[in-house]
Structures are given as structure tokens and as C-alpha cells.
C-alpha positions as CSV (number, residue, x, y, z in Angstrom):
1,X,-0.4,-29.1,84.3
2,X,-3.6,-30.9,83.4
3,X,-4.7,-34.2,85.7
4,X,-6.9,-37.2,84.2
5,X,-8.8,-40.0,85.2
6,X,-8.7,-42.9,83.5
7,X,-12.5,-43.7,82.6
8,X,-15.4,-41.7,82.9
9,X,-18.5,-44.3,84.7
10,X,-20.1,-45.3,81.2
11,X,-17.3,-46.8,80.0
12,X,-15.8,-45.0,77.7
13,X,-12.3,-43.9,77.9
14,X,-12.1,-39.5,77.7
15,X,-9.2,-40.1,74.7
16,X,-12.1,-41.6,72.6
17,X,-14.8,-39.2,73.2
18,X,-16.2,-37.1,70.7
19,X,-17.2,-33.3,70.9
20,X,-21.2,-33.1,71.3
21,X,-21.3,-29.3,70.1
22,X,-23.2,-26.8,72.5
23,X,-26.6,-28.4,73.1
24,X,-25.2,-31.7,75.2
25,X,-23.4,-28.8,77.3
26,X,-25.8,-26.6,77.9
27,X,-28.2,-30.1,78.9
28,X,-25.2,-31.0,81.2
29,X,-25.2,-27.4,82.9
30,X,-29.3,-27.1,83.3
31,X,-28.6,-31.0,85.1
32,X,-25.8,-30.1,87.0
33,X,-26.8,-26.7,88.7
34,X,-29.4,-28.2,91.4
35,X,-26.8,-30.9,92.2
36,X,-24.2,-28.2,92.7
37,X,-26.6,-26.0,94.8
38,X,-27.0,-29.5,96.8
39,X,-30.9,-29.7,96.0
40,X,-30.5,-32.6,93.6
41,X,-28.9,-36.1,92.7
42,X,-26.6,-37.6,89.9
43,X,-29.4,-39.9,90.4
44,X,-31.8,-37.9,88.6
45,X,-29.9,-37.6,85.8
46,X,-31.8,-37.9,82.6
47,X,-29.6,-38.5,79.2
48,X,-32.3,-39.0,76.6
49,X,-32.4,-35.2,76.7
50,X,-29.0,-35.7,74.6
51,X,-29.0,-37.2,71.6
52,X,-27.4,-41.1,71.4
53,X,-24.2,-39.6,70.1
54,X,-23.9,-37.2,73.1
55,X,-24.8,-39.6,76.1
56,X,-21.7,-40.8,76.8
57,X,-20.1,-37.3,76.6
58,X,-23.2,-36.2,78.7
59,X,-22.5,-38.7,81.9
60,X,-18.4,-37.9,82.0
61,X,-19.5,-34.2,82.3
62,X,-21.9,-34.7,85.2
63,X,-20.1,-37.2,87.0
64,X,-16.4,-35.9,86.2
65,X,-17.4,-32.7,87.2
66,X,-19.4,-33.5,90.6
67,X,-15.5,-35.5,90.8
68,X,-13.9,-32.8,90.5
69,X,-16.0,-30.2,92.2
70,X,-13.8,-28.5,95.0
71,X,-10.9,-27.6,92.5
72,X,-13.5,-26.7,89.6
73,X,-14.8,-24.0,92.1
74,X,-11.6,-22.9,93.6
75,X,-10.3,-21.8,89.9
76,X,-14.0,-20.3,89.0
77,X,-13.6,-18.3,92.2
78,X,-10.2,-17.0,90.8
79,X,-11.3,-16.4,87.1
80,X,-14.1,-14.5,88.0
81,X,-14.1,-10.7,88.8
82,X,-17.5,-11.7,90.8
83,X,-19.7,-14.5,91.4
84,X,-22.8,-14.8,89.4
85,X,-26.1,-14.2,90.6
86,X,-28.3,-17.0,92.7
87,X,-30.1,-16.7,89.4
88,X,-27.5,-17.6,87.0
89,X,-26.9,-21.2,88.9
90,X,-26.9,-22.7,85.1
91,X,-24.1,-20.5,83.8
92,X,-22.1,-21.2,87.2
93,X,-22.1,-24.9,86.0
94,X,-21.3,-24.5,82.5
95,X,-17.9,-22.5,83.6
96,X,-17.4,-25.5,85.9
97,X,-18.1,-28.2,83.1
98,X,-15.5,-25.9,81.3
99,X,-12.9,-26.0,83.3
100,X,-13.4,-29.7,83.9
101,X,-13.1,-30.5,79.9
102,X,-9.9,-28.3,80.1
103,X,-8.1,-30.3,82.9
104,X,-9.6,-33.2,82.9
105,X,-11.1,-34.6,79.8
106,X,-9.1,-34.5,76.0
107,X,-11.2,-32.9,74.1
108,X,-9.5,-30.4,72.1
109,X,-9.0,-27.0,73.9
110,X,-11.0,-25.0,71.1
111,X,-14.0,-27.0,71.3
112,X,-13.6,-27.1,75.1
113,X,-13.5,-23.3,74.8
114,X,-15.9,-22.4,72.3
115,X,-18.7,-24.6,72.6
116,X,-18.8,-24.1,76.4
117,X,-19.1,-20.5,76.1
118,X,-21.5,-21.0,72.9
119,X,-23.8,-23.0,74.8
120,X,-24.6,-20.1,77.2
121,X,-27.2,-18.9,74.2
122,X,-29.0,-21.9,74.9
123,X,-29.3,-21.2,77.9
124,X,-30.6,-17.9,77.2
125,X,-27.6,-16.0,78.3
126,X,-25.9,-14.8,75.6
127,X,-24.4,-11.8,77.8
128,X,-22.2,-15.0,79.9
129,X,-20.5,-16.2,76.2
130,X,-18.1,-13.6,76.7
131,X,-17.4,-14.3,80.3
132,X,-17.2,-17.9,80.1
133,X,-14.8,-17.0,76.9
134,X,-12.6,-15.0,78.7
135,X,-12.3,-17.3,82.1
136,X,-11.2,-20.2,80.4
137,X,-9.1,-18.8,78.0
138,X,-7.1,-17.1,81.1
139,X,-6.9,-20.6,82.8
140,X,-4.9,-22.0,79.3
141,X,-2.9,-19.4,79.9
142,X,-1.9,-19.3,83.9
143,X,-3.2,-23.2,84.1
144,X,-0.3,-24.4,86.0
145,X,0.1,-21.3,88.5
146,X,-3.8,-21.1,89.0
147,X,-4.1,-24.8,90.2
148,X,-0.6,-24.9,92.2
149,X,-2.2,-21.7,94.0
150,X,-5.9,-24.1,94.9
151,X,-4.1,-27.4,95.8
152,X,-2.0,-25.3,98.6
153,X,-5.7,-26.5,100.2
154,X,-5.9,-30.1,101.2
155,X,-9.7,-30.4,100.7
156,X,-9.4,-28.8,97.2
157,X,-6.2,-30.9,96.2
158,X,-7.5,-34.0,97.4
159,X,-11.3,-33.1,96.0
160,X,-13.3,-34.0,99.3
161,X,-15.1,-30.7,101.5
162,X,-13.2,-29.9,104.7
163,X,-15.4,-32.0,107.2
164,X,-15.4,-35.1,105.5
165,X,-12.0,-35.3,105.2
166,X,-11.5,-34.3,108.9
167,X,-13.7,-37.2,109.4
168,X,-11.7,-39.8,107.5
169,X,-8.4,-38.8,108.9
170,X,-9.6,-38.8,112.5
171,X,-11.4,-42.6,111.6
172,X,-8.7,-43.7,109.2
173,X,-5.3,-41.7,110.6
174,X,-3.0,-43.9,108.2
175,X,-5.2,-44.5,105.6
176,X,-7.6,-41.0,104.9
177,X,-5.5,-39.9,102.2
178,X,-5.5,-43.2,100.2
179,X,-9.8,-43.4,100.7
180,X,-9.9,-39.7,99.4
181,X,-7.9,-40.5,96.6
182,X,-9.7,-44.1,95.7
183,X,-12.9,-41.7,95.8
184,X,-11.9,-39.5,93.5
185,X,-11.1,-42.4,90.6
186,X,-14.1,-44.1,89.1
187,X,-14.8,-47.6,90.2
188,X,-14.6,-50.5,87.9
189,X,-17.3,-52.7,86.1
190,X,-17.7,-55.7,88.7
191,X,-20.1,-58.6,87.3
192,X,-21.9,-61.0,89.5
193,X,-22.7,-64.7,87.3
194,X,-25.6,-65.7,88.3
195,X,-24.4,-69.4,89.3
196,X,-27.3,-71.0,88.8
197,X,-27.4,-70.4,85.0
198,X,-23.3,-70.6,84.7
199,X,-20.4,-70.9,85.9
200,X,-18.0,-68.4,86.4
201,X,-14.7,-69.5,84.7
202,X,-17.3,-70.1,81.3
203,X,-18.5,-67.0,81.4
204,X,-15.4,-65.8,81.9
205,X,-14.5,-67.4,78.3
206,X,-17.9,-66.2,77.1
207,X,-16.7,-62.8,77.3
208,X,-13.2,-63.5,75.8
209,X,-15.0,-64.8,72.9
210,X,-17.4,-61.7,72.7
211,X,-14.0,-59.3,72.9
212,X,-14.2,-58.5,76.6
213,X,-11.2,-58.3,78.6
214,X,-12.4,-59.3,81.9
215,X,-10.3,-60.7,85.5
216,X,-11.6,-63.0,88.3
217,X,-12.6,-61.2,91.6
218,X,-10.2,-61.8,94.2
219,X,-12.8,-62.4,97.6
220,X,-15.9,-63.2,96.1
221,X,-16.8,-66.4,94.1
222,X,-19.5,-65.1,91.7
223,X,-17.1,-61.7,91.1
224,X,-15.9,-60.4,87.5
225,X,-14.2,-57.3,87.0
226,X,-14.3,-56.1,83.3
227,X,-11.0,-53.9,82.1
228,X,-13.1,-51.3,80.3
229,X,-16.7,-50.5,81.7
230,X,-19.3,-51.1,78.9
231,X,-23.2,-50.9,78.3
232,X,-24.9,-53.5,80.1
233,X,-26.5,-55.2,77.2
234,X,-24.0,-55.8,75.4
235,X,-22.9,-58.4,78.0
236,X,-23.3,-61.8,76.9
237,X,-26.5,-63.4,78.2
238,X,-27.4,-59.9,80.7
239,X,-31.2,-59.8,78.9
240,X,-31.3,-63.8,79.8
241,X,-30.6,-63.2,83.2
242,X,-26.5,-64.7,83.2
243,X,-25.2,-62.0,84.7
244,X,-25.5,-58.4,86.6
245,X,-23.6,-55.7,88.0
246,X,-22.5,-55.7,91.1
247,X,-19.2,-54.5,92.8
248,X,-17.3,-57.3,94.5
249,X,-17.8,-55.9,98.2
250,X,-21.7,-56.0,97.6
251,X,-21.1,-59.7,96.7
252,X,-19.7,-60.5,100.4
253,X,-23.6,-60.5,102.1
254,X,-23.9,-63.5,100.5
255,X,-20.8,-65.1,101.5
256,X,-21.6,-64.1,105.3
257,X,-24.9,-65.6,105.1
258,X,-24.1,-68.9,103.3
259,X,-23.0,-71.2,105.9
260,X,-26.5,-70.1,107.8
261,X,-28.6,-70.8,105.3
262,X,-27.2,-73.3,102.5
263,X,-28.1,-76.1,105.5
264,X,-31.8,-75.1,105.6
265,X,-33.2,-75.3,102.5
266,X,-36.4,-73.1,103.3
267,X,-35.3,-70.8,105.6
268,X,-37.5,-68.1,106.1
269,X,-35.4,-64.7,105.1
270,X,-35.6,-60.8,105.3
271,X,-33.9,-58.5,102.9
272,X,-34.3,-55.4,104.5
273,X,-33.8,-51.9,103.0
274,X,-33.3,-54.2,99.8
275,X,-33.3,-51.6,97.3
276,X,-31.9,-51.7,94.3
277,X,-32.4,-55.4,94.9
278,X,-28.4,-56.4,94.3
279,X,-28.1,-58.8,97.4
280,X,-31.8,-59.1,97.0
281,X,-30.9,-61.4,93.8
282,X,-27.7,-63.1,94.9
283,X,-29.0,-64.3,97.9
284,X,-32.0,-66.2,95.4
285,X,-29.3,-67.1,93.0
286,X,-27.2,-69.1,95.6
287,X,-30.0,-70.8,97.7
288,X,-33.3,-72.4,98.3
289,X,-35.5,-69.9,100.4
290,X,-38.0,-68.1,101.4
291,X,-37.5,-64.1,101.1
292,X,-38.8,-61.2,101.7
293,X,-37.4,-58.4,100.1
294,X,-38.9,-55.1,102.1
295,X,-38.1,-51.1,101.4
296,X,-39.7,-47.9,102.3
297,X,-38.5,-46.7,98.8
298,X,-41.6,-47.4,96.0
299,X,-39.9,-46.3,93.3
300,X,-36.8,-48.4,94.5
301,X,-38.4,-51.7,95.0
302,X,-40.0,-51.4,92.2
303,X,-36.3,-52.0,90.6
304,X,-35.8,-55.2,92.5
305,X,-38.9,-56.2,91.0
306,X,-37.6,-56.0,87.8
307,X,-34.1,-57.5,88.7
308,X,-35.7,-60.2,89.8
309,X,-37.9,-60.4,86.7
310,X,-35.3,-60.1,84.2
311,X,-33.0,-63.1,86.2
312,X,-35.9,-65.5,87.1
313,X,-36.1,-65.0,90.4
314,X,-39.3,-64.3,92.9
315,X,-39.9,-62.7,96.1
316,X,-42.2,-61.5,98.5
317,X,-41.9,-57.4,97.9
318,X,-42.8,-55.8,100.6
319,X,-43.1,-51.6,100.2
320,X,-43.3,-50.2,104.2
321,X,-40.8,-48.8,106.8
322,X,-38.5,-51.6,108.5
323,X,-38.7,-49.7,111.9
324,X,-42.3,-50.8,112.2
325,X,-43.9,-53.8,112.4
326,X,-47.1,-53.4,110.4
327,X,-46.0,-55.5,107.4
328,X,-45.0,-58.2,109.5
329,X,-46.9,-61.6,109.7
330,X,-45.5,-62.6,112.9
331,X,-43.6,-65.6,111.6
332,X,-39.8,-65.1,112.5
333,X,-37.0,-65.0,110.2
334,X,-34.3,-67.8,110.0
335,X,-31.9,-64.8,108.9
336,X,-32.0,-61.5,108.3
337,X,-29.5,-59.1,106.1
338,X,-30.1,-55.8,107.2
339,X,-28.2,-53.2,104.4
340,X,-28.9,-50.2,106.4
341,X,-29.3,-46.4,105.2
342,X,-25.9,-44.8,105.5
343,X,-24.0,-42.0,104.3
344,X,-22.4,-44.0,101.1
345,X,-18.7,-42.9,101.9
346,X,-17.2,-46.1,100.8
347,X,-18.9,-45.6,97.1
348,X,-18.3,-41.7,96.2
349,X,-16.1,-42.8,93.5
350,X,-19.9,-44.2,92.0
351,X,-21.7,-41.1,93.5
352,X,-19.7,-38.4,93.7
353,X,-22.4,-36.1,94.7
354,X,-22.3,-37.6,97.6
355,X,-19.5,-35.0,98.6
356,X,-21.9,-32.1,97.4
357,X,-24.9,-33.5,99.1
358,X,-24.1,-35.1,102.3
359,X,-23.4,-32.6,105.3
360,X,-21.5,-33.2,108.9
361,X,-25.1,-33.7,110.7
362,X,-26.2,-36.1,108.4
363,X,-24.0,-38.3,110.1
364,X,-25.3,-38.5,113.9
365,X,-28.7,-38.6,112.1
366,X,-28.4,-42.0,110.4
367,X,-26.2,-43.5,113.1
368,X,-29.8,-43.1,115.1
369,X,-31.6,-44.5,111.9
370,X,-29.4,-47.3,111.9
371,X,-29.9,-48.1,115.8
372,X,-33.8,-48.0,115.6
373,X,-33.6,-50.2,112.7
374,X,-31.6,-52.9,114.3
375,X,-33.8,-52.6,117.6
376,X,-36.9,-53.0,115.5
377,X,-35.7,-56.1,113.3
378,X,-34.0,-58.1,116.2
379,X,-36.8,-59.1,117.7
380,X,-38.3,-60.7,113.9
381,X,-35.3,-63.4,113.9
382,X,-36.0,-66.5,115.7
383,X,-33.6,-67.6,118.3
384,X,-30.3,-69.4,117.0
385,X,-31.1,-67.3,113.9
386,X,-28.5,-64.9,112.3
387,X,-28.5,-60.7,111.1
388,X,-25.8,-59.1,109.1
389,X,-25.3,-55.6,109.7
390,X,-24.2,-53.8,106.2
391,X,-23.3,-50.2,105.6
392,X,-21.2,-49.0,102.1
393,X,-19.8,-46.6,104.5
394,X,-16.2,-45.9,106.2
395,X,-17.5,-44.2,108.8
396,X,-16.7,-46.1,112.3
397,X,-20.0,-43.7,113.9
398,X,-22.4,-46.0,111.7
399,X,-20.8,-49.0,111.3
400,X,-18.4,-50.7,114.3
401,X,-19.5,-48.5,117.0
402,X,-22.9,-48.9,115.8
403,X,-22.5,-52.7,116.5
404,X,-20.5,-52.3,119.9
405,X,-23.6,-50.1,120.8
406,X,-26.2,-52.7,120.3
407,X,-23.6,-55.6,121.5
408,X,-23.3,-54.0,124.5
409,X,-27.6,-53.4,125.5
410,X,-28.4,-56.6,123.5
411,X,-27.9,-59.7,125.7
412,X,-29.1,-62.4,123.4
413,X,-26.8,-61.1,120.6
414,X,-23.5,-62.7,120.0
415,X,-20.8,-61.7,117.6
416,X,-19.8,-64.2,114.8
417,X,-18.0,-62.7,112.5
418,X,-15.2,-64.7,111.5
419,X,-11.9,-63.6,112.5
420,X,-9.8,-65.6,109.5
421,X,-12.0,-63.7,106.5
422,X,-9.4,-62.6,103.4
423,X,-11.0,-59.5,102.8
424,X,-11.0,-56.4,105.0
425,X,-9.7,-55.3,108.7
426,X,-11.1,-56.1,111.9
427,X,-13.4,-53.3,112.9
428,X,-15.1,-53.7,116.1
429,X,-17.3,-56.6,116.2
430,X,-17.2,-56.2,112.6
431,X,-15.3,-56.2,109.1
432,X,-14.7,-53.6,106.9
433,X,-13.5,-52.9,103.7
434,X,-11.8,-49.9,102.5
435,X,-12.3,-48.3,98.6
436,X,-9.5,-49.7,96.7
437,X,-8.5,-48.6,93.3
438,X,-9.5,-51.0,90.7
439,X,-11.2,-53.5,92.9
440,X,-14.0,-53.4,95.7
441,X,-15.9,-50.6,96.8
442,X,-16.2,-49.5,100.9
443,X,-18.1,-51.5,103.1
444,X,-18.5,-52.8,106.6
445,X,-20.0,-55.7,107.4
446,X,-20.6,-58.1,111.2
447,X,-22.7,-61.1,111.3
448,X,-24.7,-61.3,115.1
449,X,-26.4,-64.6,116.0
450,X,-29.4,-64.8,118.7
451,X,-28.9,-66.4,121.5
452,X,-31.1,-70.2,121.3
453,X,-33.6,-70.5,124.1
């Protein structure tokens, strides 16, 4: 028994790919062993160390194999007569990106097989060739027994560690199995049109014309969701600024804010914790403000500068911590859209080292984050003025108890989300959105206005 996924994140469906020989391995393995050893990100990732050919084969074996982590090590621990050395982290993730080709992706077994093991000479272990060799040509043989005998383990059937899955089924008791298995499927290609360069339904025809199959959004306005992923710049009008990538549940700040501030031309704004600038940009694109777009993260804001150059679109970028006040001028904000620091559990299926990386403390630890940052920034909105609370997590501790929490030692803060919204649950004082195959991404959103004097 073999299992797929449909796409890999670059867009490129695993039937089509081609076999990138030993080298694009043996780069995937030397990129892949600090994420596995939980000292370093997907984010890091690097694929101009591949050849052009290679990249796309490069990102499904990173990201298919952090996917896919908790079976890939169940079987290694089976196949091997003993684990490798601490020292030998590389050759550990090469038998892991073999496995993964094996089960997962349709490359033919024989180059699965013998460029994996091949690619242990670049890595300067030719001694491992013969043990990679012999794993996976044992798991072609006893495939179906050896995985039947892992998935008798719910966190290695369902791909998630033990504690996070604890921690969805006790937060989400009918629905924890349907978030672990949206997690482990790769999310789709959601564009954001930039409305004040075109509208939606002809840009919608702009990519029928240019070959793309493509579907409206179902909550937000500005929302696209491509059938097949693709690279950005072949989009029709991206380098112009037409169009970005965004997921659909990203897209629903704006829709929160607008009936605050499309009646005040002007409004004064915060973008808080803006990085990568997504919001950042919609919130420009849809109305006539003042914003400024602030995040502890250099290297970060430095990408909202450049989202904002490429669409048009200026800001006051602001690089310092939100839970001071240093940066601040002392002129309060007409509204303020706090996307707070969180532990990313309703987009694994983007980052699915978040599963490696995160750990069960991490939690209680950014649930205080997020409580000093709303303490700090509620006193910067002016009264009558309006904060939404954002998380892309699933996790009740940092997102509806968070705001019940500051509800309940805020007096000046009133609850105004709306009860009648078509996307999400009631959560709390809040709204959230669960990961949902083929459409929106997790999130959790509540709108709080100040009290007027």
C-alpha cells in the first residue's frame, strides 16, 4: 500500500516530476537534517543549490517529507538494525527522503532506490550506500505489513507528534481528526486581486485566457483559488502589481476592518507584527489611510517593503518591538490589526515543520506574548476606535480564551464581532476558522472596540 498527496507546494503535480539524479538528494538531505533535529526551518530553505531542473523535485522532498515525518521515522526505526550516529544526521534524512519517494511521490522505484542510496557518496559516506540500499529495498518488499504495523499509532497514522494531537482533540473533540488530516494535505494557491488595479471576475477571465484554471473564493471578495499551484510570475500582471498570494482566511482582516475604516478616509492605522506584509497590502489596496506597518523582524519587514514596492503601495515601516512604546509618536490609532505571534497550527499544511519544531511549552509561552502585546497596544487606539485580534492558530489557549482574558480585566473593551459572519464558528468573543481541504487555511479572528469617552 503506497499513500499520495495530491500536489507538492510548488505546484507541480508528483506524476509529472522528473528524477534529479543523486546531487538534488543529497542537497535535500544536507537541508533537511537540522530541520529534522528541530534546529532549523523549511524557511531557510535554499534551492539555487539545485540546478533549475531539480527545484521543483527539491521543494516536494523537503516539504513532503517534513509532511510525512512521523511515519517516515516509524519505518526507518524498523529498517534499521540501529540508529545512526548523532553524527550521521545527513544520512538519517536521506533514508527518510527515501522512504518518502517510495510511498509517497511516483518516481520510479529504481531511481527512488538507487539514486538515494547513490547520493550518500556525496555526502561523503559511501559506507551508508549499502545500508540505505538494503532498508529500502526491504520496505518494497514488506511495504504493506511494515506501515499497517506504524499506523496501529494514531500520531504516526495521522502524521502529527503525540501532544499536538492531544491538544486538538481536547480543543476540537469532533473535529481533531479532520484538522490533522487537512494539515497533512498541501494548501491551495489563493490569489488576492488587487482591486484597485482590477476587478476580480476580469482577472478571473485574464487567467482563463492565459490557461489557468482558477475558482472564486467563497468568503472573501478579492479571493482566487487557482486548481494547480504555479510560479508566481507567470501570473498575469503579478510583476505589475494585479495580484498576490494570499490564502482566503488571511483576506478576512480586511473584511473585519472595512466598515471601520472605509467611512474615514484618513484614518490613522497600525499593522502590527505586519510581517510578511500580506494584510499589510490589502488593507492599502481597499482604502484611503494612514498606516503604519511595524515588526520586530528586520529581515521580515524588509519583505513588506518590497510587497509594497512591487504593488504601488506606501507605508510608514516601522522595525521595533510592539510591546514597547519607543517607536510611538503619541498620536493614537483610529484602528489597529494586531496579527499576533502564534504557534501556526491552522497553516501546517504550508509549514509542516511546524510539527518538528514547535514543542508543548511553546504554547503557554506565546499565549503570555500575546497578552502583553494586547495590553501594550490598547492603550495606542483612540476611544471609539477598533483592534482585531488575529492568530493562524487553532489553539483556544491563544486565541478565544486569550480574548475572554483581556475582556474580562479590560473595562473599556467591547466585543463586536459580528454574530451573522458566513465564515467560521463562534469561538468566544471571537471567530474562528478551521483548515479546510482545498479552501481557507486556520485562523481566529475578534474585533474589540474602545469604549468612547
Amino acid at each position: 500500500m503506497t499513500r499520495s498527496t495530491p500536489h507538492s507546494r510548488n505546484g507541480t503535480r508528483h506524476g509529472e516530476m522528473t528524477d534529479g539524479g543523486q546531487a538534488v538528494r543529497a542537497s535535500a538531505a544536507r537541508a533537511l537534517a537540522p530541520v529534522i533535529a528541530g534546529k532549523g526551518s523549511l524557511n531557510d530553505l535554499d534551492d539555487h543549490q539545485v540546478v533549475a531542473r531539480d527545484r521543483a523535485l527539491f521543494k516536494a522532498l523537503c516539504y513532503g517529507t517534513c509532511r510525512t515525518l512521523p511515519r517516515l521515522e516509524a519505518l526507518a526505526d524498523r529498517l534499521l538494525k540501529s540508529p545512526f550516529k548523532a553524527r550521521d544526521a545527513d544520512v538519517q534524512a536521506l533514508l527518510l527522503l527515501g522512504i518518502h519517494q517510495l510511498l509517497y511521490l511516483r518516481i520510479p522505484a529504481h531511481a527512488a532506490v538507487g539514486e538515494t542510496a547513490g547520493a550518500a557518496r556525496l555526502l561523503g559516506k559511501e559506507w551508508a550506500t549499502r545500508v540505505i540500499n538494503g532498508c529500502l529495498r526491504r520496505l518494497q518488499r514488506e511495504s504493506a505489513a511494515l506501515q499497517a504495523e506504524v499506523d496501529r499509532d494514531p500520531a504516526v497514522a495521522l502524521l502529527h507528534p503525540r501532544w499536538l494531537l492531544k491538544t486538538l482533540r481536547q480543543a476540537w473533540p469532533d473535529d481533531w481528526r479532520a484538522i490533522a488530516e487537512a494539515n497533512n494535505v498541501p494548501g491551495p494557491m489563493t490569489l488576492r486581486v488587487n482591486r484597485r488595479r482590477v476587478d476580480r471576475e476580469i482577472y478571473l477571465a485574464r487567467l482563463a485566457d492565459a490557461g489557468f484554471e482558477a475558482r472564486l473564493c467563497l468568503h472573501s471578495p478579492d479571493g482566487l483559488t487557482l486548481e494547480t499551484p504555479c510560479d508566481v510570475q507567470a501570473l498575469p500582471g503579478f510583476a505589475e502589481g494585479d495580484v498576490s498570494v494570499q490564502d482566503e482566511a488571511a483576506q478576512l482582516a480586511a473584511e473585519l476592518l472595512g466598515p471601520v475604516l472605509a467611512p474615514r478616509p484618513g484614518g490613522r492605522v497600525l499593522d502590527a507584527c505586519c510581517a510578511p506584509g500580506g494584510k499589510t497590502a490589502h488593507l492599502l489596496e481597499l482604502f484611503d489611510i494612514e498606516l503604519v506597518a511595524l515588526d520586530s523582524d528586520a529581515v521580515r519587514l524588509a519583505r513588506v517593503e518590497d510587497t509594497l514596492a512591487r504593488l504601488g503601495l506606501s507605508a510608514t515601516l516601522v522595525h521595533d518591538d510592539a510591546t514597547q512604546h519607543r517607536w510611538w509618536d503619541g498620536t493614537l490609532f483610529d484602528a489597529i490589526l494586531l496579527d499576533a505571534p502564534c504557534s501556526g497550527t491552522g497553516v501546517i499544511r504550508r509549514h509542516p515543520d511546524i510539527k518538528r519544531l514547535r514543542r508543548p511549552s511553546d504554547i503557554a509561552q506565546l499565549a503570555d506574548l500575546q497578552r502583553r502585546l494586547l495590553d501594550s497596544l490598547w492603550p495606542l487606539l483612540r476611544p471609539g476606535g477598533t483592534l482585531v485580534y488575529a492568530t493562524c492558530s487553532v489553539l483556544p489557549e491563544e486565541n478565544s480564551e486569550r480574548i475572554d482574558d483581556f475582556l474580562s480585566r479590560t473595562p473599556d473593551a467591547q466585543d463586536t464581532t459580528p454574530a451573522d459572519l458566513s465564515w467560521g464558528r463562534s469561538a468566544g468573543a471571537g471567530r474562528q476558522l478551521l483548515p479546510t481541504a482545498n479552501h481557507h487555511d486556520g485562523f481566529f479572528y475578534a474585533r474589540l472596540k474602545k469604549a468612547a469617552i
